[in-house]
N, C-alpha and C positions, 0 to 999 in steps of 0.2 A: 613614403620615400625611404629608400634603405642606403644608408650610407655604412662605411667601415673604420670607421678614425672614433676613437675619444673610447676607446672600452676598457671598461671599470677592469683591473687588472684582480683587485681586490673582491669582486663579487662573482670571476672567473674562478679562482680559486676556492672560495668556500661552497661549488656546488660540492654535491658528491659524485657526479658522473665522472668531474674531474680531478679527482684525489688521485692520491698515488701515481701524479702525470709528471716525468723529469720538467724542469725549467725550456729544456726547448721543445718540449713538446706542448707544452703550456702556450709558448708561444704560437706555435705551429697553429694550437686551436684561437689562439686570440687575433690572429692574421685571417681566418676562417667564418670568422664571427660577425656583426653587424649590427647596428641601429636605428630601430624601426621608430620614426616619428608617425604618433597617433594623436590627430583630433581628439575633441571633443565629443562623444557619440559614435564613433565611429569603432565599427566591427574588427575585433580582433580574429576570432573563430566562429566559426556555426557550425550546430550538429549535424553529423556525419563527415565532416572533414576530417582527413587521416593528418596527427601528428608527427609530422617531416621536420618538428624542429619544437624546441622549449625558449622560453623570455624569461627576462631578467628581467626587471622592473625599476630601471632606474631614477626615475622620475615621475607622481603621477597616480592615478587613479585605478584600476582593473576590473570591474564588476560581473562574476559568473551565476548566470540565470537560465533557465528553463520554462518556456511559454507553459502557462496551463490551457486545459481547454476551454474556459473561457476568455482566452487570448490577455489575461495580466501577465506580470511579471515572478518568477518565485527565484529569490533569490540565495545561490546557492553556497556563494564564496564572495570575498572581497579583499583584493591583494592590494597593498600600498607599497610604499618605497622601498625597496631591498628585498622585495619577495619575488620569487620562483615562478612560473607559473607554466605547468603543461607537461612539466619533467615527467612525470609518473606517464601518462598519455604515453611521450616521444618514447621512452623506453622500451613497453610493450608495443608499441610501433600501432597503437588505438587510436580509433577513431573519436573523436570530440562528440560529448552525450549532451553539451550545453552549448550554450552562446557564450561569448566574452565581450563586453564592449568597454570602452573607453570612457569613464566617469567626470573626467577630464583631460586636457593635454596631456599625453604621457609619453617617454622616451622608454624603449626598451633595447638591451642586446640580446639578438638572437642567434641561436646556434640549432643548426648551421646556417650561413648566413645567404643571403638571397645568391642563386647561380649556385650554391652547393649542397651536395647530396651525401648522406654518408657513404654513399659507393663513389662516388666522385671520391672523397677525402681518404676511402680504404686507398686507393687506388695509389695515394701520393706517399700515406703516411699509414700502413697496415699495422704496424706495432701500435700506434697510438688509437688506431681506431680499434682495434682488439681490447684494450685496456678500459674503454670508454664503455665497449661494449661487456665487458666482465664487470665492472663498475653498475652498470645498470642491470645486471641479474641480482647482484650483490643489495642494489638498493630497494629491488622489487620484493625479494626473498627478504629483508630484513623486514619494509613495511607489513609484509604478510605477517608474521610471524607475530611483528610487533600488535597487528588487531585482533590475530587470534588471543594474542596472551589478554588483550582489554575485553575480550570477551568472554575468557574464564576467569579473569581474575573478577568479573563485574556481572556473573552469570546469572544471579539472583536478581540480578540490577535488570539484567537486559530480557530475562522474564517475564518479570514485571511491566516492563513496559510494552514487550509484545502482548501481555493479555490485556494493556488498558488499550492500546491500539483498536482491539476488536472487540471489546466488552461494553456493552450499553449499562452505561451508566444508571438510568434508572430500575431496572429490572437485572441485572447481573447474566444475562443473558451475552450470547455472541450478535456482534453485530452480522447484517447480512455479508459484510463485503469480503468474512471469512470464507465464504463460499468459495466467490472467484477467488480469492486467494491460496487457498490452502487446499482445504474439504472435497473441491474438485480432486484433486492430486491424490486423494487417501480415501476414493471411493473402493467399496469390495463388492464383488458382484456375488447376491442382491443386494440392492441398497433401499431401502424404504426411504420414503421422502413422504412426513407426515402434515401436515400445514393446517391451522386452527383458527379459526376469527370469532370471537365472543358476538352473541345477538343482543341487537338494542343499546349497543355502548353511549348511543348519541345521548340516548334517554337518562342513563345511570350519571352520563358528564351533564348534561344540561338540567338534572335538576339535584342534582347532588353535589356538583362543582366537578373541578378539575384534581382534588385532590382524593376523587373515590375511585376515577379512573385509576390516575394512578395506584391506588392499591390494590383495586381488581388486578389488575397487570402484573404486580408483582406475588398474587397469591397464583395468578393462572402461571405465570415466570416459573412458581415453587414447586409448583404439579413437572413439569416437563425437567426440569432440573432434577428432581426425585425420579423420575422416570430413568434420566442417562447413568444415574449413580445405578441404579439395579439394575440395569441393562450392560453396562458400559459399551465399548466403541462405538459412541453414537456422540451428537451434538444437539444444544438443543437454543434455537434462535431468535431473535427476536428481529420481523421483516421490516413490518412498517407500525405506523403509530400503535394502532393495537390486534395486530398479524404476526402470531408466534411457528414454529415451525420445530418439528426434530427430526430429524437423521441419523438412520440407523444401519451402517455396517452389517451384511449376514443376516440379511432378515429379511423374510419368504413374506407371500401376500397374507397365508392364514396367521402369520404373528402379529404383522401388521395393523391386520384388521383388529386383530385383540386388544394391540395397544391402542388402536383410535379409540375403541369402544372404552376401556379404561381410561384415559385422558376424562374422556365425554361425560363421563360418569363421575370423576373427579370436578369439573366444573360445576356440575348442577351439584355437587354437594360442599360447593362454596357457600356459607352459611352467606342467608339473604342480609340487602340492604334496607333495614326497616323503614317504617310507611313514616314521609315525613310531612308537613304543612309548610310553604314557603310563599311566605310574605312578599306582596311585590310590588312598586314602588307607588300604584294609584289608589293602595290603601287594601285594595283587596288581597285572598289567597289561593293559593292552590294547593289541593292534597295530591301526593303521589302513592300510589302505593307500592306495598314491599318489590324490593326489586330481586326478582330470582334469575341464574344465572344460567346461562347455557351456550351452546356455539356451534357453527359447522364446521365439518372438518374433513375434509377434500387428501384420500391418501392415495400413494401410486407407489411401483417397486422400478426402480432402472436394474438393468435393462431390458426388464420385460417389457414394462406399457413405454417404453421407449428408449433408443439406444442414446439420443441427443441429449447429454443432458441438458443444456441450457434450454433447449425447447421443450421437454419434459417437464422443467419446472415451470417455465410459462405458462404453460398448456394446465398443469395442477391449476398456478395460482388461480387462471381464469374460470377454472370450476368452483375451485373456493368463494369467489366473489359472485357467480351466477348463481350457485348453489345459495349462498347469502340470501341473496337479493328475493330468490323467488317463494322462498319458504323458512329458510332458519335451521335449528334444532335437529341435523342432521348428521349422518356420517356417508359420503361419497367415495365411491373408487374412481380412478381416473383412469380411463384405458385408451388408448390408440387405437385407430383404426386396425393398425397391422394385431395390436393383444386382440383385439374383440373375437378375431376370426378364432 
């Protein structure tokens, strides 16, 4: 319910849209303005709605969120008494990228107020609406400005946390989701796309534990790391549990194939995991012996064996794992139907 009596004259005046507005034009906007009573729960905005007005929070709770895909909640802002909310939106005349809902009871003033438009309001009050409207370039250009300078003046900062963003933790590798994120965007045509799975990991983790996997991971991680440093413009990934990958900028099928084969070559001369006895709990043992290392390794060039790359890499990864599966100790090209010919 939107009524127009009782507006805070005092939190009229401290936006910034409304700076620099004479006393009756002050008015003008506070005669324009309105009172929006919200429940408990009840929706303020949903995304894609277009911002036709900003609230004042007089009263009350705010809470801005965005569904995930599996349908919780992520929440993004939380406005209480005396806060803004939507100002930046209204000005750039944007569309709402969140929900807003009501935390509790809340009283808001909004501008402009229900039945007005800012082309209704040019119409009556053109000088004032001009002013409003310089005011809101002025605030948009100052916030700009103001994130760029937080992001030079905090560049090492923010760095940093871009690379932990995509950096797997245990091996220092990129995580896969740089892919879709970035990697796509900075492909160069040819692009190799090499991808590696170590043979018999089950074996090396179930009788060696989980802590020799992990350091297999991170000496195979050290190979493909060494790799992009001599090579450079390339990346080098880590997919899934123990599914490493690198990408290579400018690089033709026969370099490719050189560097699978050197990768390859690098693994089996991962010095073995020695023959151990492991005791098990009904008294008896078991001997395992040395454990030597090796891998398949599934490579393809976009856009040759394929223009798509997201299906390109699928179509890799699923030679990688067939290749796996049916024999081991290998190195595979991946070609399309259309390269074969």
């Amino acid at each position: 319910m939107m009524h127009r009596e009782n507006v805070d004259l005092g939190l009229i005046q401290k936006q910034e849209l409304f700076s620099h507005l004479a006393q009756s034009q002050i008015e003008f906007v506070m005669s324009h303005t309105g009172i929006l009573k919200l429940p408990k729960n009840a929706r303020l905005f949903s995304p894609g709605e277009r911002a036709s007005c900003f609230y004042m929070l007089i009263s009350g709770d705010i809470r801005v969120f965005k569904k995930r895909d599996d349908g919780s909640d992520e929440e993004m802002a939380h406005f209480t008494s005396g806060d803004t909310i939507g100002d930046f939106d209204f000005a750039r005349g944007a569309s709402y990228d969140a929900c807003a809902d009501a935390a509790k009871d809340c009283h808001l003033i909004t501008f402009p107020g229900q039945g007005f438009t800012m082309d209704s309001l040019s119409a009556k009050e053109p000088g004032t609406v001009c002013i409003i409207l310089l005011n809101a370039i002025v605030m948009m250009t100052g916030r700009i400005k103001a994130t760029n300078r937080l992001l030079l003046d905090n560049l090492s900062w923010v760095q940093d946390l871009h690379r932990r963003a995509y950096e797997d933790a245990g091996t220092g590798l990129w995580k896969q989701t740089l892919i879709t994120d970035e990697i796509k965007d900075a492909l160069s045509d040819p692009a190799a796309l090499i991808m590696v799975k170590p043979d018999r990991f089950k074996i090396l983790v179930d009788s060696r534990g989980h802590h020799a996997g992990d350091e297999a991971m991170i000496k195979i991680a050290l190979i493909l790391k060494n790799m992009t440093r001599m090579i450079g413009h390339s990346w080098a990934l880590r997919l899934k549990s123990n599914e490493v990958a690198l990408i290579i900028n400018d690089c033709n099928a026969d370099q490719a194939a050189e560097i699978a084969k050197h990768i390859a070559s690098e693994i089996k001369d991962i010095e073995p995991s020695p023959a151990i006895t492991v005791d098990k709990a009904d008294g008896s043992s078991e001997d395992f012996p040395p454990f030597y290392f090796s891998a398949v390794i599934s490579w393809c060039i976009w856009p040759i064996d394929g223009s798509d790359w997201d299906s390109l890499f699928q179509s890799n990864y699923t030679t990688l794992l067939d290749t796996w599966k049916a024999q081991g100790d290998s190195i595979v090209h991946y070609k399309n139907n259309e390269s074969k010919g």
